[in-house]
C-alpha positions as CSV (number, residue, x, y, z in Angstrom):
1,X,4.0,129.8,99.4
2,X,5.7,132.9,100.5
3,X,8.5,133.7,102.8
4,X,9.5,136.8,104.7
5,X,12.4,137.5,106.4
6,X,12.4,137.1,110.3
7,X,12.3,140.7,110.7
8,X,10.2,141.3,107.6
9,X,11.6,143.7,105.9
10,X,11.4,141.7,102.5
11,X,9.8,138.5,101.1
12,X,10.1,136.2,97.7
13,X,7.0,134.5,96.6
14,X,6.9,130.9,95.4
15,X,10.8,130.0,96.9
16,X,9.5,125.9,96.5
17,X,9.0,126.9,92.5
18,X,10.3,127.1,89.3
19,X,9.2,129.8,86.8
20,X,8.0,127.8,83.4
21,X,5.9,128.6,80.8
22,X,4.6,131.4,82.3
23,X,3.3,129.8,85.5
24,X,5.1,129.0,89.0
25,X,5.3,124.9,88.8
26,X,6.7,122.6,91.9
27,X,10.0,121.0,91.0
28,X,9.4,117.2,89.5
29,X,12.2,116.0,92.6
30,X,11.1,118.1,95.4
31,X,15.1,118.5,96.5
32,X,15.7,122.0,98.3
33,X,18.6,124.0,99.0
34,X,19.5,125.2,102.4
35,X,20.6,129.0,101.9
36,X,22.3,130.5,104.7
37,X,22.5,134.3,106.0
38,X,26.8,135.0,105.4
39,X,26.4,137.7,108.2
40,X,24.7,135.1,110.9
41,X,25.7,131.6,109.5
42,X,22.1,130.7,109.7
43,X,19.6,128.4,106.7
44,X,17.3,131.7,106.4
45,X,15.2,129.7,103.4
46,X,15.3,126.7,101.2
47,X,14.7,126.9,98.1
48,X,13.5,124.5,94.9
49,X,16.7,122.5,93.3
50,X,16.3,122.0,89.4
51,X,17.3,118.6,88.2
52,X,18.0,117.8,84.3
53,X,14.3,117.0,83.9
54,X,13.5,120.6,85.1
55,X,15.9,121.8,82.8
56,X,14.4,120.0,80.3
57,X,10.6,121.8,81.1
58,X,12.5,125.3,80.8
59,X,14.0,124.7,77.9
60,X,11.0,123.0,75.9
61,X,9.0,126.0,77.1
62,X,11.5,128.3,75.5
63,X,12.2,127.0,72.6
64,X,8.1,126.7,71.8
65,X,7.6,130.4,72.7
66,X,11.1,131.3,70.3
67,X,9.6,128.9,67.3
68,X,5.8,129.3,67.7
69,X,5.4,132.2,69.9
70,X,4.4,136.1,68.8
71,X,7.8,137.7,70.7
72,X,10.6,136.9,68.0
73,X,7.8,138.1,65.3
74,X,7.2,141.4,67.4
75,X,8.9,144.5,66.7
76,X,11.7,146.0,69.1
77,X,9.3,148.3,70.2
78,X,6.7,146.2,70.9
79,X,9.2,144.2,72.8
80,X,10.2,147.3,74.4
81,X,7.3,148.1,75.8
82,X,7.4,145.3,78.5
83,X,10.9,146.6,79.5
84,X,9.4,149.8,80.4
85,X,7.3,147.9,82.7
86,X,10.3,146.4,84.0
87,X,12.0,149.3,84.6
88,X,9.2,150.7,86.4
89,X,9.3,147.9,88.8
90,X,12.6,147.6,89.5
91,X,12.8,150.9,90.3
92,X,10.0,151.0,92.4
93,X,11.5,147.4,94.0
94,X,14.8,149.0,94.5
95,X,15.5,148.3,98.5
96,X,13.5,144.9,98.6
97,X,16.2,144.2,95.8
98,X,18.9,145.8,98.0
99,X,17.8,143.3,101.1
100,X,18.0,139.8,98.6
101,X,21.3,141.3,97.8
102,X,23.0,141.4,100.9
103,X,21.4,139.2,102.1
104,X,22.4,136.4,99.6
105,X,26.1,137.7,99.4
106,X,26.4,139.9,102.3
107,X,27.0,143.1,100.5
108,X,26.6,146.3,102.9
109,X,22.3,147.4,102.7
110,X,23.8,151.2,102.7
111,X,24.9,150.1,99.1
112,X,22.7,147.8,98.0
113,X,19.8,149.4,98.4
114,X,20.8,151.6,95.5
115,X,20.9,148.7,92.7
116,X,17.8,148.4,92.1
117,X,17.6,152.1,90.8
118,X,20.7,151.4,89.1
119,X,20.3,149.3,87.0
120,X,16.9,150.2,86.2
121,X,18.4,152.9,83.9
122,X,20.5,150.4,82.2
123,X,17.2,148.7,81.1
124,X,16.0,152.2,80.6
125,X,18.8,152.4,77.9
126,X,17.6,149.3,76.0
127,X,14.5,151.0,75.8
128,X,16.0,153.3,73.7
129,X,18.4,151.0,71.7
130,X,14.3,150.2,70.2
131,X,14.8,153.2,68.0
132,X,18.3,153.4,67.4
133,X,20.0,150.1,66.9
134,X,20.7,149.6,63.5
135,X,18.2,146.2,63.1
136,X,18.6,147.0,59.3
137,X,21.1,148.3,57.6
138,X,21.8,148.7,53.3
139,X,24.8,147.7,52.1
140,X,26.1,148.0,48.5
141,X,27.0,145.0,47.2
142,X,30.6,143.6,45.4
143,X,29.7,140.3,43.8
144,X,29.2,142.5,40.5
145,X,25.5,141.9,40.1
146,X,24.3,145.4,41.0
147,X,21.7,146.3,43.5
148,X,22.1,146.2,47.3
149,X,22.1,143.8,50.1
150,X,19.7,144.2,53.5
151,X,21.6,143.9,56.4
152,X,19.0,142.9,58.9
153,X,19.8,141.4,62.8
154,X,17.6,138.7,64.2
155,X,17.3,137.3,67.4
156,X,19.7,134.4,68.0
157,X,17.2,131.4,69.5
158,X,16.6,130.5,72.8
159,X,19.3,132.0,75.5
160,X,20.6,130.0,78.6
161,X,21.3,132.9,80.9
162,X,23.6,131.7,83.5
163,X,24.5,133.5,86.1
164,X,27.0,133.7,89.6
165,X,26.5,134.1,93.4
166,X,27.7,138.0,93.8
167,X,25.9,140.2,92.2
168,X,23.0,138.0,91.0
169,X,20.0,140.1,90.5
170,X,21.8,142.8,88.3
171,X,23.9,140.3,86.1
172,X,20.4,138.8,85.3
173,X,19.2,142.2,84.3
174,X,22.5,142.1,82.3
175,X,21.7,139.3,80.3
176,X,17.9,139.1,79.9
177,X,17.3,142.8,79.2
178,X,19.2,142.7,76.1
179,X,18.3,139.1,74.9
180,X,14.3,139.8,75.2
181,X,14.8,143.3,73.1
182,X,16.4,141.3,70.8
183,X,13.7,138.9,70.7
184,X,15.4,135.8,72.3
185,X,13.7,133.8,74.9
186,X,15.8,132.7,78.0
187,X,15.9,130.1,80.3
188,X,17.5,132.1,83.6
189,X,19.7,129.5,85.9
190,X,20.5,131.2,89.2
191,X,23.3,129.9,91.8
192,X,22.1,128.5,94.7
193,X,23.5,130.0,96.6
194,X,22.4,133.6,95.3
195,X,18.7,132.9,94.6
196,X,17.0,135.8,96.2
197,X,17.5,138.7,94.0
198,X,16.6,136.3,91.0
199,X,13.2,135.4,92.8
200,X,12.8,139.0,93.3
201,X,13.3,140.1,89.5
202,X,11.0,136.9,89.0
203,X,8.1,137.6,90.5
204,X,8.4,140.9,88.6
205,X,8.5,139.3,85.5
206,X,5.5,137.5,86.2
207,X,3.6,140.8,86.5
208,X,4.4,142.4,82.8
209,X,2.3,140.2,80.9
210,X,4.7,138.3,78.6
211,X,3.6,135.7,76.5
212,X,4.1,132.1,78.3
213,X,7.6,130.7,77.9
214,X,9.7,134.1,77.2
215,X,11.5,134.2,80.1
216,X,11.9,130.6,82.4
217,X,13.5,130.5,85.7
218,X,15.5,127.9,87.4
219,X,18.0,127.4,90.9
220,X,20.5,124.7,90.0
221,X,23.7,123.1,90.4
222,X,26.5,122.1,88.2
223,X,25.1,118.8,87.1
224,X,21.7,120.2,85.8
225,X,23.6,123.2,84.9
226,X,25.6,121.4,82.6
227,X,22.3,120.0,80.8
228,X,21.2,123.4,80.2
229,X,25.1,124.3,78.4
230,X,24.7,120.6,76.3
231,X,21.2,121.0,75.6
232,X,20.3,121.2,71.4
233,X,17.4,123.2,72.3
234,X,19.5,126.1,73.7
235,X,20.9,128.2,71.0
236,X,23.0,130.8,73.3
237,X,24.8,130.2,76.6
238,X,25.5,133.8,78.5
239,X,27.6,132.8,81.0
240,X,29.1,135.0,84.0
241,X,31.8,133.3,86.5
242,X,35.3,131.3,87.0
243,X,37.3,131.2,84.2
244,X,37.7,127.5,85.1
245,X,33.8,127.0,84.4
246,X,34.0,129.3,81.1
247,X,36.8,127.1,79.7
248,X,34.3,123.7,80.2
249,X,31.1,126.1,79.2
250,X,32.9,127.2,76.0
251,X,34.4,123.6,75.1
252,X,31.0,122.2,75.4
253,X,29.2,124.7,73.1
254,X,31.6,124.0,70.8
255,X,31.1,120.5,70.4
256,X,27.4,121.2,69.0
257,X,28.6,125.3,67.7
258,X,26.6,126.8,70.2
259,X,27.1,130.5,70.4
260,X,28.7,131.8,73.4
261,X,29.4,134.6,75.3
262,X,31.6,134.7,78.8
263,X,32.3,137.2,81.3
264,X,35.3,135.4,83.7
265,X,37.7,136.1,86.1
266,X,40.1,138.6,86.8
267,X,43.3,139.8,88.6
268,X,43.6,143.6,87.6
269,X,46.0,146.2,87.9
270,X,46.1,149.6,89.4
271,X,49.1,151.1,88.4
272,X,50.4,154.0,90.5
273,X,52.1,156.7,88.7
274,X,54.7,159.3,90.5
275,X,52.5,162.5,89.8
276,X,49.7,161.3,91.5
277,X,49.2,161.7,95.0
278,X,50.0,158.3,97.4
279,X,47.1,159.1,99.9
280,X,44.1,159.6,97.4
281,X,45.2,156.5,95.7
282,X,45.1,154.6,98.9
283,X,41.8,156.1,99.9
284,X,40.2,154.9,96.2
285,X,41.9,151.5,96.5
286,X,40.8,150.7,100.1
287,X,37.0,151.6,99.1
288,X,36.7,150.0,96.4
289,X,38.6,146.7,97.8
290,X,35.5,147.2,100.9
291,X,32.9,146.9,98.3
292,X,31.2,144.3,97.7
293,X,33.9,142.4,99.8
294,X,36.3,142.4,97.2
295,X,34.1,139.6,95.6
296,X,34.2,141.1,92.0
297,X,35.5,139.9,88.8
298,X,37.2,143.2,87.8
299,X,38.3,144.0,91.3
300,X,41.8,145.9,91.1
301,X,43.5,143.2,93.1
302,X,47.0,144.0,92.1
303,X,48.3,147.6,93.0
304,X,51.6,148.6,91.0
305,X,53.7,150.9,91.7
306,X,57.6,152.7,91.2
307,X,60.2,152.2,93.8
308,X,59.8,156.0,94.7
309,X,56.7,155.6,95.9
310,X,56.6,152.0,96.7
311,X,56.8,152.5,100.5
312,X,54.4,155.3,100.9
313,X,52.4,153.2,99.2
314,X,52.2,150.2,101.0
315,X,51.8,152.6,104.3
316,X,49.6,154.5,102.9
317,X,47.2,151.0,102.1
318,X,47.5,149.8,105.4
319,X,46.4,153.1,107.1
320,X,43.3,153.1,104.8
321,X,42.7,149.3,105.3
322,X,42.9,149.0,108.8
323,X,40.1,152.0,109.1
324,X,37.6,150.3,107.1
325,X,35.0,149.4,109.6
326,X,34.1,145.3,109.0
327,X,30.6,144.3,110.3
328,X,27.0,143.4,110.5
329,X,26.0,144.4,106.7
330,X,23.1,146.8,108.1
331,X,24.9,148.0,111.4
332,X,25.0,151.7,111.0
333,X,29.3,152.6,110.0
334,X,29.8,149.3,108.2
335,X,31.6,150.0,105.0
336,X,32.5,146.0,104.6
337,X,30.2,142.7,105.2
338,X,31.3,139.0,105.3
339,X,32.4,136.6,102.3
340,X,29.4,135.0,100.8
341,X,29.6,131.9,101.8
342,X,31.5,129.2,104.3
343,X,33.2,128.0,101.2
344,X,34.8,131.0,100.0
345,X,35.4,132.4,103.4
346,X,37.6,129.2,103.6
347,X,39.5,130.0,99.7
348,X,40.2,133.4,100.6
349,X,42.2,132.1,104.0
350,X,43.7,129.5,102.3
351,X,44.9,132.3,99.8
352,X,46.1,134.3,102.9
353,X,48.3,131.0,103.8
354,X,49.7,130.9,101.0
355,X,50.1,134.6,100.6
356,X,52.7,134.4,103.9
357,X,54.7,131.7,102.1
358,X,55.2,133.7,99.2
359,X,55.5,137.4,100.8
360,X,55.2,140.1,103.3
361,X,51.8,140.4,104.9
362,X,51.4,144.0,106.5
363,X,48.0,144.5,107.4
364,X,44.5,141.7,107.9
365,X,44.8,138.0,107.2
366,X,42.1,136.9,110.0
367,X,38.8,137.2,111.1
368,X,37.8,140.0,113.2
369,X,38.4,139.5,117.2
370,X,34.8,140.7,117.9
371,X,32.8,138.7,115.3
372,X,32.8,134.8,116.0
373,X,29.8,134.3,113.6
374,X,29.8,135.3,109.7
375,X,32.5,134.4,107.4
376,X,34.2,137.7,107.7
377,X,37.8,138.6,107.2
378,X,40.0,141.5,107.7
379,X,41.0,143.2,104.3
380,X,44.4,142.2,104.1
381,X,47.8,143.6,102.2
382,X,50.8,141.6,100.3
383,X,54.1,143.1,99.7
384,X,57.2,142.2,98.5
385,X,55.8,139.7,96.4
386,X,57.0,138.7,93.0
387,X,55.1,139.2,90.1
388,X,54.4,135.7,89.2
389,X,53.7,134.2,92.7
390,X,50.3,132.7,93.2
391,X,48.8,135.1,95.3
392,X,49.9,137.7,92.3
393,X,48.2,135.5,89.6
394,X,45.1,133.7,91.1
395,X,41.6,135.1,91.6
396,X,41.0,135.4,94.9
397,X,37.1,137.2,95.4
398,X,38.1,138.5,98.7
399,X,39.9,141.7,100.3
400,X,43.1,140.7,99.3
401,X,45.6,143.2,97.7
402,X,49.0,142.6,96.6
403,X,51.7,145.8,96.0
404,X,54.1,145.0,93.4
405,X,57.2,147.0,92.9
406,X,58.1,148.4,89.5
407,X,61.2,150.0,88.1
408,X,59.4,152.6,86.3
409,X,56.3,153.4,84.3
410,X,57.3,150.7,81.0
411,X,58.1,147.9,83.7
412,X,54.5,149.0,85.8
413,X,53.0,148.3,82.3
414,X,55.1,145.1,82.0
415,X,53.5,143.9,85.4
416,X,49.9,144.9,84.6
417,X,50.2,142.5,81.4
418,X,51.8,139.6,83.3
419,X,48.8,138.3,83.5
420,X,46.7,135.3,81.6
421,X,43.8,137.6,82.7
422,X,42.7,140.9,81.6
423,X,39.3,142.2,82.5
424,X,39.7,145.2,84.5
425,X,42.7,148.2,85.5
426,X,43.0,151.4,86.0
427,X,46.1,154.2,86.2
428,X,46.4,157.1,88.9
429,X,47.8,159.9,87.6
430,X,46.9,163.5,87.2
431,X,48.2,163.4,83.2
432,X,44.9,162.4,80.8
433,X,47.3,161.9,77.7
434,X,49.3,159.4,80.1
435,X,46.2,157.7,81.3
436,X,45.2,157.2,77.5
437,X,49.1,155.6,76.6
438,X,48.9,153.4,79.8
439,X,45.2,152.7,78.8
440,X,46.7,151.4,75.1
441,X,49.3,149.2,76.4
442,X,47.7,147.4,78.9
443,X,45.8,144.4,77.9
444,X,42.2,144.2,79.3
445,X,39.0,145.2,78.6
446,X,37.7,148.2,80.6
447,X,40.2,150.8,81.7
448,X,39.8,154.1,84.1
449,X,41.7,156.8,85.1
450,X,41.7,157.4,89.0
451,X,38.8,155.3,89.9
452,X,37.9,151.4,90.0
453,X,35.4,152.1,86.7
454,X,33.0,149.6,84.9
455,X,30.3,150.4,82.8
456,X,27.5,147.2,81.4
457,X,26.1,150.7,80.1
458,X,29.3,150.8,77.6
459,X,31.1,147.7,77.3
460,X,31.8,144.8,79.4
461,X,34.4,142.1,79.0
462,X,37.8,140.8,78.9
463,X,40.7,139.9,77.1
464,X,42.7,136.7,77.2
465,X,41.4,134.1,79.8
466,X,38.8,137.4,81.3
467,X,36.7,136.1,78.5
468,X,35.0,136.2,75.0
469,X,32.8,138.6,74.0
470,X,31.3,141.8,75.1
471,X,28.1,142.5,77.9
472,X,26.1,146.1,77.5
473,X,25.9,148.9,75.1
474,X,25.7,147.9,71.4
475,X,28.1,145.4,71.2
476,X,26.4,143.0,73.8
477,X,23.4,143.6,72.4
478,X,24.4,142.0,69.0
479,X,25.8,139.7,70.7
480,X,21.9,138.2,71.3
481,X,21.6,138.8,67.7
482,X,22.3,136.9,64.3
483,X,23.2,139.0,60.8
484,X,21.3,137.9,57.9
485,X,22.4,139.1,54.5
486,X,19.7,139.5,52.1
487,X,19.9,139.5,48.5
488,X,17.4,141.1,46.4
489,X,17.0,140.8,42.7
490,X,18.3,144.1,41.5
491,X,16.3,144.5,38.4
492,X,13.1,144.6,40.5
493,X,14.5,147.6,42.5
């Protein structure tokens, strides 16, 4: 079975089946889910619902390719070689990625379209990491026997790569492009309601010739979700999402020492210093609040700034705010599409209820007059808030900002750090050696100067309750990977 759009301008193939073992299979209950256009309101396709037993298939077919299989016994560049074919295709499949995109989340197609290129460099870069990631390493030894010690990196097991609703297709580029360079197979779970993209990257899977059982695809809920965390047959969990599912991921892989690693939530700072200019902050700030929707896990959600400029600020947020242009995802001029779904459509107004309990709302907090169907909302500004209120400290995922006043620069990087999260921030200012101090003193784990940054190419991941462990660059790749110390008999050297 394959299904096109109504309009055609992309289709998935096989949306009634798992990917297992190398071969599209029909799922053992035959229970769908109903996913729904965010822009229209309307079920555009169902698609196959995993229960435990299918988990069960996925795994069994991963751990059989990881134990008896040639791809853990290849070399990286052997392995390599199929993510060059990936590459290819994803660069080539760039805009029907950009359509399951916002189509699944509702991101705006003039962005989306882009992804696909995108992130076809950041498996271009793993490519690379092939030749120059340090797989072995010699290390002199200190136990007083002489001789030296290989360091040598293997792949950690099988990989549950789990992954959220809003940016679907690249985070499982995130996850399995490092894992299968490392030689890990993966059993890929995809949200339900974010399946598209996945299917997408699936189907291109299927074409590069990997040996059955590599790489497994699923679309499940929390229940068989949860199997796939307990399972004994899953060696890894990669987890991306709520901090409130990363606290009961982690616990459970604990219980049986699972390794884990967790990308989470995040409420991040901008902080606003005097020298830089009001205006070009708001500009950034309202851009990168349209993107996506707001619905990002590092989205700089709390603006900080002195009392000198506090004002300015604030009216300076709501000019920029009220000109971005909210609509249809593909109408020519839209710079902002709906919420993802009915269900955080309804959290993010909830927030904005909330928001008007605890301060002053200057700008937003409804849907658009003109557009009765979608689950948009207007981007929307807090003020006069205090630090610790609710809508200061809880991840919303929507266009929700909140200005917070600060005495001075130490008290701004007081209010940045008052926080249990800390994933994401940045500093305006036109000083780099003030960019750098701010950069040192505020607790999280990516930090830019004058722009919303993140980088999977460098490091990804947060401190505190943001997360454990790193995504991209070298550290998340040995985070697929297990260090082995080898011993050898130093009077055969």
């Amino acid at each position: 079975m394959t299904w096109t759009s109504a309009d055609g301008a992309f289709s998935i193939a096989h949306p009634d089946r798992f990917y297992i073992g190398g071969e599209w299979v029909a799922p053992l209950s035959g229970r769908v889910f109903h996913h729904v256009n965010p822009a229209t309101e309307e079920v555009q396709v169902d698609i196959a619902e995993a229960t435990a037993e299918d988990i069960d298939r996925a795994v069994t077919a991963a751990r059989d390719a990881f134990d008896n299989g040639p791809w853990p016994r290849m070399t990286p560049r052997e392995r390599a070689g199929y993510l060059v074919k990936l590459a290819d295709l994803v660069r080539a499949g760039s805009v029907e990625l950009g359509h399951a995109w916002t189509r699944e989340m509702g991101i705006v197609h003039a962005v989306s379209q882009g992804g696909g290129a995108a992130f076809a460099g950041y498996i271009d870069q793993h490519v690379r990491f092939a030749e120059s990631f340090p797989w072995q390493e010699t290390q002199p030894t200190t136990d007083g026997l002489g001789g030296e010690a290989l360091l040598v990196r293997e792949p950690v097991g099988v990989v549950g790569a789990i992954i959220p609703w809003n940016a679907a297709f690249i985070l499982a580029l995130v996850k399995m492009t490092p894992a299968l360079l490392a030689g890990c197979t993966v059993v890929l779970k995809a949200s339900p309601e974010a399946p598209l993209g996945p299917y997408v990257i699936m189907g291109m899977i299927d074409q590069i010739g990997l040996p059955p059982g590599v790489v497994n695809f699923v679309t499940a809920d929390r229940e068989a979700s949860e199997r796939l965390v307990r399972h004994p047959g899953v060696d890894k969990i990669s987890f991306t999402g709520s901090t409130a599912a990363g606290k009961r991921i982690g616990s459970l892989c604990a219980e049986r020492v699972a390794r884990f690693t967790l990308e989470l939530g995040g409420k991040s700072a901008a902080l606003v210093m005097d020298d830089y200019d009001v205006d070009k902050a708001a500009t950034t700030l309202a851009n990168s609040t349209a993107y996506m929707t707001n619905q990002v896990c590092a989205a700089l959600s709390r603006v900080v700034v002195t009392d000198r400029n506090h004002d300015a600020m604030v009216e300076a947020l709501k000019t920029r705010f009220d000109q971005i242009q909210v609509g249809d995802p593909y109408a020519e001029g839209s710079q902002m599409g709906p919420l993802a779904m009915s269900r955080q459509f309804d959290r993010v107004m909830d927030y904005i209820a909330i928001g008007q309990g605890e301060g002053r709302m200057i700008t937003g907090g409804s849907r658009p007059a003109e557009l009765n169907r979608g689950y948009y909302v207007q981007p929307t500004i807090f003020t006069d808030v205090d630090p610790g209120a609710r809508i200061a400290q809880e991840e919303i995922f929507g266009p929700v900002v909140v200005v917070l006043r600060a005495k001075d620069e130490q008290d701004a990087v007081r209010i940045a750090n008052q926080s249990h999260y800390g994933l994401d921030g940045a500093v305006f200012t036109n000083d780099r050696e003030k960019a750098y101090s701010v950069g040192r003193q505020v607790r999280t784990g990516t930090f830019g100067q004058n722009l919303h940054r993140m980088d999977f190419g460098v490091s990804f991941g947060g401190f505190k309750q943001s997360g454990i462990g790193r995504e991209g660059g070298f550290d998340g790749l040995k985070s697929f990977c297990e260090t082995k110390a080898i011993m050898l008999d130093p009077q055969l050297a």
